[in-house]
N, C-alpha and C positions, 0 to 999 in steps of 0.2 A: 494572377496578381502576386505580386512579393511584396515583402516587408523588410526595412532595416532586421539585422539580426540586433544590434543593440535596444533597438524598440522593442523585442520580440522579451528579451531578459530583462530589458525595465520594470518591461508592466508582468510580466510572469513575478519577477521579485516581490512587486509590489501587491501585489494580488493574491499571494501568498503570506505574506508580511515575515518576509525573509529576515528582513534584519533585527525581530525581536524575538526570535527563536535560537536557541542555544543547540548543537547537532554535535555528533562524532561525525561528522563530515563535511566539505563547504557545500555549501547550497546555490544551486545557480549554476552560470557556465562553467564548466570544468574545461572542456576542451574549446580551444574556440576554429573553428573552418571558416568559411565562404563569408561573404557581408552582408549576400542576401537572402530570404528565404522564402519561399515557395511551398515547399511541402516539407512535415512534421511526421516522422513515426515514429508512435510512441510505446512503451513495451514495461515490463515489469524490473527485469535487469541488464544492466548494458553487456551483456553478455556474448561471446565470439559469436553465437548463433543470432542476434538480435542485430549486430551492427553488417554480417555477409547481409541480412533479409533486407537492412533498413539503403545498403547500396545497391542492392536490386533493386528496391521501387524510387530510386537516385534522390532518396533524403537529401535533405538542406540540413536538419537538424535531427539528433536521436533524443529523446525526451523520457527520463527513466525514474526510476522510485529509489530504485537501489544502483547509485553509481561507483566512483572510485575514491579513492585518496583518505582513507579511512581511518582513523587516530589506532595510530598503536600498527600500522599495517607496514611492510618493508616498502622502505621507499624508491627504493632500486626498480628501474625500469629493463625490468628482465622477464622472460619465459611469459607467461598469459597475459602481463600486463603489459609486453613492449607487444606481442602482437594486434592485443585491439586497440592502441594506441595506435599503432601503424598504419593500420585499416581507418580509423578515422581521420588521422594526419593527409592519409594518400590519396584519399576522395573529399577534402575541403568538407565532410561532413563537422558539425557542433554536436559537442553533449552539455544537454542540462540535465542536471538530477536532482529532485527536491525528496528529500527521507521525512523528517518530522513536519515539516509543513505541511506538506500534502497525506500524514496522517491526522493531524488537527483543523487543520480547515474545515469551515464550519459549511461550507457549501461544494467541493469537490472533495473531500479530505476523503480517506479510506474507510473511516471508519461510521461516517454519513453514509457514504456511498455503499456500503455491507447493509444497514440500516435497511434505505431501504429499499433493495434487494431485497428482503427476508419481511419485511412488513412490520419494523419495530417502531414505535413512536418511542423517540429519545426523549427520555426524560431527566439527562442531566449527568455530569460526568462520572466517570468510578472512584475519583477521587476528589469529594465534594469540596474538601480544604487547598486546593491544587487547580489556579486558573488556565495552567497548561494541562492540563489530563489528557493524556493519549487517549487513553478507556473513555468509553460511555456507558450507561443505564438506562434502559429502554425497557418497553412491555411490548407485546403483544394482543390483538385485540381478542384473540379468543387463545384461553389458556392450551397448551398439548401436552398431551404423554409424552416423555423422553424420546420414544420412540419415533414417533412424527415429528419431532423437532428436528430428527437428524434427518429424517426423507428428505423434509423441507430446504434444510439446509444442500444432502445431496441434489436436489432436481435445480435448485436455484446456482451452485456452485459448477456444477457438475464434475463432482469429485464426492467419493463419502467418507465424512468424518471417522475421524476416531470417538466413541462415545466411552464414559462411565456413566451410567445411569444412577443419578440420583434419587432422593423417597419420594418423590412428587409429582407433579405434574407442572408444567413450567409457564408461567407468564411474566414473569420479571425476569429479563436477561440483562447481565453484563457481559461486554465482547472489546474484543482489541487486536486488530488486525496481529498480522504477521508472528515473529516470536516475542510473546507476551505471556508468555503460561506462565510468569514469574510473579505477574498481578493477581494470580486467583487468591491470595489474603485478601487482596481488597476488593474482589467480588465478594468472599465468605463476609464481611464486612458488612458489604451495601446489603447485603441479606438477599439477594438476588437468588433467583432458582436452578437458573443455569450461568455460566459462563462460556463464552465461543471466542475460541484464539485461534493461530494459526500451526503452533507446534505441541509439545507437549513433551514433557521429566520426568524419569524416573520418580522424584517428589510429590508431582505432581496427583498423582493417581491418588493417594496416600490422601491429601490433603481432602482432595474431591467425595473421597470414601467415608472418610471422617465426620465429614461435615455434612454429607445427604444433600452434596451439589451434583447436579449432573453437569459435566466436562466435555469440551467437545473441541478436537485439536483436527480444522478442517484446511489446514496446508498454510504454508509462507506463501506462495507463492500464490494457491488458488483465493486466498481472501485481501489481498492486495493486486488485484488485477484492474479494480475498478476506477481508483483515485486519477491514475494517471490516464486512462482515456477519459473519464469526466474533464480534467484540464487540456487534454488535449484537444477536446471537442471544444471548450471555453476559447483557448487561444485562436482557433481557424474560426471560431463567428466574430469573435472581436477582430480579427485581422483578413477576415475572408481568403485564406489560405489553406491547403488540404491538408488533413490527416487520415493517420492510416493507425489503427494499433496493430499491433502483432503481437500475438501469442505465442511466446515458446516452454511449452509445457516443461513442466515440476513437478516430481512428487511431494518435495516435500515441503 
């Protein structure tokens, strides 16, 4: 079965709630191919390695977290950015890429989708005065030692974090996908036990130490993996059309 591609970004816009989201980046079709679509693979960044994978399994459409055209980025279509542009021009394939929607989305967003993965009951954003909060504040149903915090986090991600081990034992966590290590004031704030992001500053450590937070900087790339096969799965039951994710590993 195929689908309009315009039908296909409509209701992804909409379902996202595109247009009341402010981004460094446009949200939605960036590139546009073919008119029809069939099959969706979807991946973490639209990356050389992601767009060769997604014309081997002959995508209609590549579907990403982290796409192009990015405020402040050279706008010159040269060297890494005229070749995956080319590669998508040459095979009628489309790129959508949704960044801040699909990490606030209250139902496929990355930072639900970490949730629960890890078995947090969300209890509300990291930033209670801020109705857009990337971050959330969650618990756990039985508290852990630092240390089983990050098994946990290794076995479920399958990557292992970076830890600073904080004075306690953790059941209130604040977390924020990707690089966020910029929020941990306002975990130290929500009074949270730990905080879980994806990178991790020089500053960072400092802060963590100060404050008898345990930190935990478990990859860009590995804690954003999940938002966008969550939608990906949404858009082929709503349109009965396949997807595929693909995984092309990141350290960092």
């Amino acid at each position: 079965m195929a689908i309009a591609l315009t039908t296909l970004v409509e209701e992804t816009d909409r379902y996202l709630n595109v247009a009341k989201i402010a981004d460094y980046c446009p949200n939605g079709l960036q590139v546009e191919g073919g008119p029809q679509v069939r099959r969706i693979v979807s991946g973490v960044t639209a990356s050389q390695a992601l767009l060769d994978a997604a014309v081997a399994a002959e995508a209609d459409v590549v579907l990403v977290h982290h796409g192009y055209f990015w405020k402040n980025e050279d706008p010159r279509v040269v060297g890494m950015k005229q070749r995956r542009l080319k590669t998508l021009l040459n095979h009628d394939i489309s790129l959508l890429a949704y960044h801040l929607p699909l990490d606030v989305h209250d139902e496929v967003g990355n930072n639900v989708q970490l949730a629960r993965l890890l078995g947090l009951t969300i209890e509300g954003p990291l930033e209670p005065d801020n109705p857009r909060s990337v971050g959330l504040v969650g618990s756990l149903e039985t508290p852990l030692a630092p240390v089983d915090f990050m098994r946990l986090v290794h076995e479920k991600l399958d990557r292992e974090p970076l830890m600073i081990e904080g004075n306690g034992p953790i059941r209130r966590v604040g977390w924020c996908t990707g690089g966020a290590q910029g929020y941990i004031d306002q975990a130290i704030a929500a009074g949270v036990d730990a905080y879980l992001t994806g990178e991790i500053s020089e500053p960072t450590v400092h802060s963590a130490r100060e404050n008898g937070l345990s930190f935990f900087a478990a990859g860009h790339h590995a804690t954003e993996r999940y938002g966008v096969q969550a939608l990906g799965e949404y858009l082929a039951r709503r349109f009965a059309i396949e997807h595929l994710f693909i995984d092309c590993p990141n350290p960092a």
